[in-house]
C-alpha positions in Angstrom: -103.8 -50.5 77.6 -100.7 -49.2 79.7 -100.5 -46.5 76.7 -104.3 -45.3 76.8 -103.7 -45.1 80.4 -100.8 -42.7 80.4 -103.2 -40.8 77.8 -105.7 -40.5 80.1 -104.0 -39.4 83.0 -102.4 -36.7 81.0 -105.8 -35.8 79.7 -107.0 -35.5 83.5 -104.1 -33.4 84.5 -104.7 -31.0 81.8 -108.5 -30.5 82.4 -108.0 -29.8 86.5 -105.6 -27.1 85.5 -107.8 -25.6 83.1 -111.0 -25.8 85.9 -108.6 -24.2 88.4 -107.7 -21.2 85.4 -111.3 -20.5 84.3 -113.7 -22.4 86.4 -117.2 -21.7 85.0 -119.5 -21.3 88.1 -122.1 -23.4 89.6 -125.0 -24.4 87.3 -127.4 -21.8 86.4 -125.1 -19.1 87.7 -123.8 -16.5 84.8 -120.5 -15.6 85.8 -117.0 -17.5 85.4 -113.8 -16.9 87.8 -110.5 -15.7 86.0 -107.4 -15.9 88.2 -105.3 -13.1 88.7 -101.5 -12.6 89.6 -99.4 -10.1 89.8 -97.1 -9.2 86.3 -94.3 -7.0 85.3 -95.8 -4.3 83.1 -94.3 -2.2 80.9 -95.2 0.8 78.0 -92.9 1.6 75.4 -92.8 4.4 72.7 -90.3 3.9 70.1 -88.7 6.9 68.3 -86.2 7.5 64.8 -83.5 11.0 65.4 -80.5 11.3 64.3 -76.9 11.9 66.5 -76.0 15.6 66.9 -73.3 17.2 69.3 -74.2 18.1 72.7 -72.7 21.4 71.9 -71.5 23.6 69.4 -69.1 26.6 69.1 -69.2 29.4 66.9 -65.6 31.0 66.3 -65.8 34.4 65.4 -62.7 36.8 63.7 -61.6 38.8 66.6 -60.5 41.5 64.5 -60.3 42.9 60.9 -57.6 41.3 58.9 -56.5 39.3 56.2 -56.5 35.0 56.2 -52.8 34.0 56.0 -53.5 30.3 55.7 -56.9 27.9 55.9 -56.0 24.2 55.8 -59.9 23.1 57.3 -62.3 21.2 55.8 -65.9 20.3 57.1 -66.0 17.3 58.8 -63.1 17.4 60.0 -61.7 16.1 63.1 -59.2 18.9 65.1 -58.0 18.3 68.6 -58.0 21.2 71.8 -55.3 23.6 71.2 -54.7 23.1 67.4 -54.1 25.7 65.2 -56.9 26.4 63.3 -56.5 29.7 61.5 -53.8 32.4 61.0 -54.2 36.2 60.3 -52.6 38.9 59.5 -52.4 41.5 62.2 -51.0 44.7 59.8 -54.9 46.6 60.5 -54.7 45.6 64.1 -50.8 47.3 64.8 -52.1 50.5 63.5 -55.1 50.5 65.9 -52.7 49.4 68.6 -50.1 52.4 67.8 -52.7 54.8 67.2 -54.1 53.9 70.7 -50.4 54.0 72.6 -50.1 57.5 71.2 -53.5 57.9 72.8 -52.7 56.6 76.0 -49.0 58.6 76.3 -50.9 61.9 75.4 -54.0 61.3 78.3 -50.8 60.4 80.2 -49.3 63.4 79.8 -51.7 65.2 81.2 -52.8 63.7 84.0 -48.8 64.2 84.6 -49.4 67.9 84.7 -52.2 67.6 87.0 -50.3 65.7 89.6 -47.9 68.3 89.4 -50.2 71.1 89.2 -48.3 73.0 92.0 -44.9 73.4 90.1 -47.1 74.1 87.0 -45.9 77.2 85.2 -49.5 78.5 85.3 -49.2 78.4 89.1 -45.9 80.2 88.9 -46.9 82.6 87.5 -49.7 83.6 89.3 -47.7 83.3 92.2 -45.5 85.5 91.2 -47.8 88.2 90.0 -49.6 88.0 93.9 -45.9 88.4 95.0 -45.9 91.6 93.0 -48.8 92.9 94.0 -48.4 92.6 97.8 -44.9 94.4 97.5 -46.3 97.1 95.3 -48.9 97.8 97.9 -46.2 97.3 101.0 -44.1 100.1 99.1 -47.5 102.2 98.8 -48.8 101.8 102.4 -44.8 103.1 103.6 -44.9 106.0 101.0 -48.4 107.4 102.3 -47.5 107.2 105.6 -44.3 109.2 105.3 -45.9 111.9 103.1 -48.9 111.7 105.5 -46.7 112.8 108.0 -44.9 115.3 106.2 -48.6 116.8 105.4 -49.2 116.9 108.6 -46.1 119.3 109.0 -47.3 121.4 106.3 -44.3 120.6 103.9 -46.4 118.8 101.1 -49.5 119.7 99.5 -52.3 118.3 100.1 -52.7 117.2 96.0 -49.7 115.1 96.3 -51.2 113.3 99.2 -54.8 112.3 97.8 -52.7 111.6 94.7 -50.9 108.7 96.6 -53.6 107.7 98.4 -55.6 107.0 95.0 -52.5 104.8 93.8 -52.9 103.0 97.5 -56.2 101.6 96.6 -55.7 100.8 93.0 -53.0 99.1 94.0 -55.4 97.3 96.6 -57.8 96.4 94.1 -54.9 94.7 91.7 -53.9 92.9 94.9 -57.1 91.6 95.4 -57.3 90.3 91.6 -54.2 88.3 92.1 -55.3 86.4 95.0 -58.5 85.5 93.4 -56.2 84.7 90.2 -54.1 82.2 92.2 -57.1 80.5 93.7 -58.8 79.7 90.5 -55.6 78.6 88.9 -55.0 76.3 92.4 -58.7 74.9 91.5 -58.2 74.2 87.9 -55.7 71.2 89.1 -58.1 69.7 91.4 -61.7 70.1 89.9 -63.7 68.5 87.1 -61.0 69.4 84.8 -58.3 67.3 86.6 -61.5 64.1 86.9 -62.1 64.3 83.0 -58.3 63.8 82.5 -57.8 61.0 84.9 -61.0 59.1 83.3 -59.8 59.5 79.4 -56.4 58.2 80.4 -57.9 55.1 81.8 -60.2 54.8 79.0 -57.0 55.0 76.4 -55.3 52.4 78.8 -58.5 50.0 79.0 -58.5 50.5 74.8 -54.5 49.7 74.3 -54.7 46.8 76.7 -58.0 45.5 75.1 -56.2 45.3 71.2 -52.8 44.0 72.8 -54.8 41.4 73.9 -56.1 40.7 70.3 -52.8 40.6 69.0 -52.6 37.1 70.7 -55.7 36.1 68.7 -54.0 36.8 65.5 -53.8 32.3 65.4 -56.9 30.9 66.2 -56.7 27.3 68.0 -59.3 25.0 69.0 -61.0 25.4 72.0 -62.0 21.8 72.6 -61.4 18.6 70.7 -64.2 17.9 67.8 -65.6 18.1 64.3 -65.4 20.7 61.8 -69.4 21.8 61.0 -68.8 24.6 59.0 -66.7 27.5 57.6 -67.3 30.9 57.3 -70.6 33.1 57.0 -74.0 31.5 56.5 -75.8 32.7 53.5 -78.8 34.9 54.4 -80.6 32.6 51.6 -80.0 29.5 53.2 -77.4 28.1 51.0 -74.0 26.6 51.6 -71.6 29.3 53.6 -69.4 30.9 51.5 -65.5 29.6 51.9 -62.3 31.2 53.4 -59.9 31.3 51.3 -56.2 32.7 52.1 -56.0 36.0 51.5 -60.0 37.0 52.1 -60.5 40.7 54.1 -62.7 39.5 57.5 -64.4 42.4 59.4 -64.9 42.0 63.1 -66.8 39.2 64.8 -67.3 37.3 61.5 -68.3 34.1 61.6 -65.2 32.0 60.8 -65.5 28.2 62.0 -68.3 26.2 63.7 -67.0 23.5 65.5 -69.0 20.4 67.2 -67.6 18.9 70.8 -67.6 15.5 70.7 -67.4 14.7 74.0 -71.2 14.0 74.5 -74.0 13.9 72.5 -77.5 14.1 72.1 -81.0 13.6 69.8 -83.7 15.3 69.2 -86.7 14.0 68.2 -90.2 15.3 67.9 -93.6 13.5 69.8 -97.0 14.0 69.1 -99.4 16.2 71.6 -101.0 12.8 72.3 -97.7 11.4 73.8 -95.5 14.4 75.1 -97.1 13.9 78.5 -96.0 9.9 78.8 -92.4 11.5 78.9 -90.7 12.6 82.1 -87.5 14.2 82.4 -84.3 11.6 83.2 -86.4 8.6 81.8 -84.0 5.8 80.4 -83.5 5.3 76.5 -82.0 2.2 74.7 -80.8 3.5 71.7 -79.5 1.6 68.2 -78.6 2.5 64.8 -77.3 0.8 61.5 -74.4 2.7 61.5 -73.0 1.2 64.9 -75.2 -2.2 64.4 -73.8 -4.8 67.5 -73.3 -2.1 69.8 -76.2 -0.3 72.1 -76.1 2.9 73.3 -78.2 4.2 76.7 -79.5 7.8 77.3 -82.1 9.8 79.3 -84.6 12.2 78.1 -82.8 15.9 79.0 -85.4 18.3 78.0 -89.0 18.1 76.9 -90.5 21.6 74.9 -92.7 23.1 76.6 -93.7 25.0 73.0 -95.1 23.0 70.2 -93.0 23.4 66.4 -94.3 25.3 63.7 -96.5 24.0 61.2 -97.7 25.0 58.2 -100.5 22.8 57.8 -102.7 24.2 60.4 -105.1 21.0 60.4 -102.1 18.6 61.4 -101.8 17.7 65.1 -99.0 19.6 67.3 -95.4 17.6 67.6 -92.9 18.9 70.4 -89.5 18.6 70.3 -87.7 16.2 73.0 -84.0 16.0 73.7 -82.2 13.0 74.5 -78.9 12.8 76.2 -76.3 9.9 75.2 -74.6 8.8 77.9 -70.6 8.2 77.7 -69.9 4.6 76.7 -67.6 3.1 79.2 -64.8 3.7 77.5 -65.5 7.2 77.2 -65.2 7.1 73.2 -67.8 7.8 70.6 -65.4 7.2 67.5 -67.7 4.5 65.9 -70.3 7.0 66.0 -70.7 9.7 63.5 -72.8 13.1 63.1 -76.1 12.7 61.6 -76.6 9.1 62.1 -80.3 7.7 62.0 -80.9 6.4 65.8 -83.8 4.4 66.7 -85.1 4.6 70.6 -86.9 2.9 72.8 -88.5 5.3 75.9 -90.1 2.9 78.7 -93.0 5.4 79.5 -94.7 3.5 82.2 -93.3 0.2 84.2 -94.9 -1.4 87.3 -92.9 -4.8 88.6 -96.1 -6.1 90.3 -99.5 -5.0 87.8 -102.4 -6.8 88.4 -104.2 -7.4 84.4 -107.7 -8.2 84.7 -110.0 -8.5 82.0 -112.2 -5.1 81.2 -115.6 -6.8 81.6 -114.6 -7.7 85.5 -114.5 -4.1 86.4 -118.1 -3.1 87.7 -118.5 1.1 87.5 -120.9 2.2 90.1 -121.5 5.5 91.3 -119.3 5.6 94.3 -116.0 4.2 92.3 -114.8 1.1 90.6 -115.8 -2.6 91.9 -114.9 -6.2 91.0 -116.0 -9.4 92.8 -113.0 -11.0 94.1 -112.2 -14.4 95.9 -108.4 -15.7 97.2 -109.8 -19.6 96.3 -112.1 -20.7 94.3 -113.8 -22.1 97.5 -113.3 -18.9 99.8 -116.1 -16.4 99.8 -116.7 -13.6 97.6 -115.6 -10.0 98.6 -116.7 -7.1 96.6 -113.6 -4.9 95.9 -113.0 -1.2 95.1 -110.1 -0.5 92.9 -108.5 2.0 91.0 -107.8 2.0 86.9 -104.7 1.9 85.2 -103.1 1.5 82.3 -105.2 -0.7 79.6 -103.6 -3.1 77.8 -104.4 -5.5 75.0 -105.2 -8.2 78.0 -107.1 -6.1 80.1 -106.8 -3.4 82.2 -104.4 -2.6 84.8 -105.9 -2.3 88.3 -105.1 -0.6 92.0 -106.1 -2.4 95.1 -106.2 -5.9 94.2 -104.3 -9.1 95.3 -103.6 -12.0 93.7 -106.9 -14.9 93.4 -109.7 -15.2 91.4 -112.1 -12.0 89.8 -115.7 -13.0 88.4 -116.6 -11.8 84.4 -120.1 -12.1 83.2 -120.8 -15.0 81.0 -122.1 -13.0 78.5 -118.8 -10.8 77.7 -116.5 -13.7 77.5 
């Protein structure tokens, strides 16, 4: 009897809670109360990528030579400041002469422009002005003695127009000389002297620019990484054709692309129907077989604002999304390799206090949502507006509601 008791009791305790959880109303009434409380609430989206670099480097040849020596491979690893490739600089010395030669001639004359006062041309006209102003100083004496000796009656008057005519020819090749001098003082300062000055500092720029590239002639790393490729992509889409010592390279050929591994990143694609659930910086929980017991975190970096291209036109738009990896704490991804399959999980919505209620205790009126709501079971009934949510398998998530006790119909139990 003690045994059926305990039973019984048990049996009691079991049947108030279940009145208190879903408490059918009074007889002949066709609604039942459903308590409510508040929930954490979250929507997830789970996505497949695979691991690529955060960035990528594309080193080019930065001049035409020949490859001394190519000991890469793809996938390799190479470390900042290694030597990755050597050339052979004979092309790039003759260039480099061929442009000091340049540069000494333009400096040359720009010389002769700075010194365009000393300049023989100068000198000479000069001189010849010199000439020209004794020559008429010797005339201008000579007329005025035989002038005066004309006047006296004791030369002709022949002899006297005859001097005079040398006088003024002799004026006239003054004249020229002067005007010769100017123009030879103008050639050193006008456009003539600009155009000079401007190609010597365009041979300069051109000398300094292919020193410079003699320093190139052993390529290093730039940052520590992985070996993607080498040499130039086929325009068909095939493997990139090798570098082998000894291969001619023209200028800014594609030589080595190189992946930093100092961060890295997925991308994904999401259908139309879901791109807008994803915000920028949400968290990602990431895991893959290939680093199985070890989770990685990231945030969503960039969502496409342009859809992929398709060929099937029928098929629904998918968008590319990029997702950051953050650094693990020890700041090493060596467990981690290029082109792993990742799996994610993006938290798209999460509310720490949702209220779920079922669908059939929302009322839809024509001034907003309503439910009938009461804080006991024995406290009046309040007819409350609130706002939708997210739906969920249990119900539907609802704005404006606290925790109690919300009536369904009967009939939609």
């Amino acid at each position: 009897m003690t045994g059926r008791w305990k039973y019984l009791a048990v049996g009691g305790l079991v049947l108030a809670l279940g009145l208190m959880l879903y408490l059918p109303a009074a007889p002949g009434d066709d609604v039942s109360w459903v308590a409510v409380s508040s929930h954490k609430l979250e929507h997830e989206i789970g996505l497949v990528g695979k691991i690529e670099p955060i960035e990528t480097s594309i080193i080019t040849a930065p001049f035409e030579g020949l490859v001394l020596a190519n000991e890469l491979s793809p996938g390799m690893q190479v470390e900042q400041g290694q030597a990755l490739l050597s050339l052979d600089t004979a092309l790039l010395e003759i260039k480099l002469r061929d442009a000091l030669a340049n540069q000494l001639k333009m400096q040359q004359t720009v010389e002769i422009y700075r010194t365009w006062a000393t300049d023989p041309q100068v000198l000479q006209a000069k001189q010849m002005l010199r000439v020209a102003e004794l020559s008429k100083q010797t005339l201008d004496l000579e007329f005025s003695q035989v002038e005066a000796l004309y006047q006296k009656g004791i030369v002709p008057r022949n002899e006297l127009d005859a001097l005079k005519q040398q006088r003024y020819l002799q004026s006239l090749e003054l004249t020229a000389a002067k005007v010769q001098l100017k123009s030879v003082l103008a050639a050193g300062k006008g456009e003539a002297k600009a155009i000079a000055d401007m190609e010597y500092q365009n041979a300069s720029i051109a000398h300094e620019q292919l020193n410079a590239l003699l320093e190139l002639k052993m390529l290093h790393a730039p940052f520590s990484g992985v070996v993607l490729s080498l040499g130039v992509p086929q325009s068909t889409g095939g493997e990139v054709e090798a570098i082998h010592a000894g291969a001619l390279l023209a200028k800014g050929q594609q030589l080595i692309k190189l992946a930093n591994m100092k961060g890295l990143k997925i991308v994904t694609q999401v259908s139309e129907s879901d791109v807008n659930k994803f915000a920028l910086n949400q968290k990602v929980a990431i895991s893959g077989d290939g680093f199985s017991g070890r989770q990685l975190s990231g945030y969503v970096s960039a969502i496409s604002q342009m859809a992929v291209q398709d060929e099937n036109p029928g098929s629904a738009a998918r968008f590319p999304i990029t997702i950051t990896v953050n650094a693990p704490e020890n700041g090493d991804f060596k467990d981690v390799r290029l082109g792993m399959s990742v799996h994610m999980t993006i938290v798209t919505y999460r509310n720490e206090n949702s209220f779920i209620i079922p669908h059939a205790a929302v009322e839809q009126a024509e001034d907003g949502m309503f439910v009938h709501h009461r804080e006991r079971l024995d406290a009046p009934v309040v007819r409350r507006e609130v706002t939708i949510g997210q739906s969920t398998a249990k119900g539907v998530e609802v704005f404006g509601l606290d925790s109690g006790f919300v009536s369904v119909k009967a009939d939609a139990q």
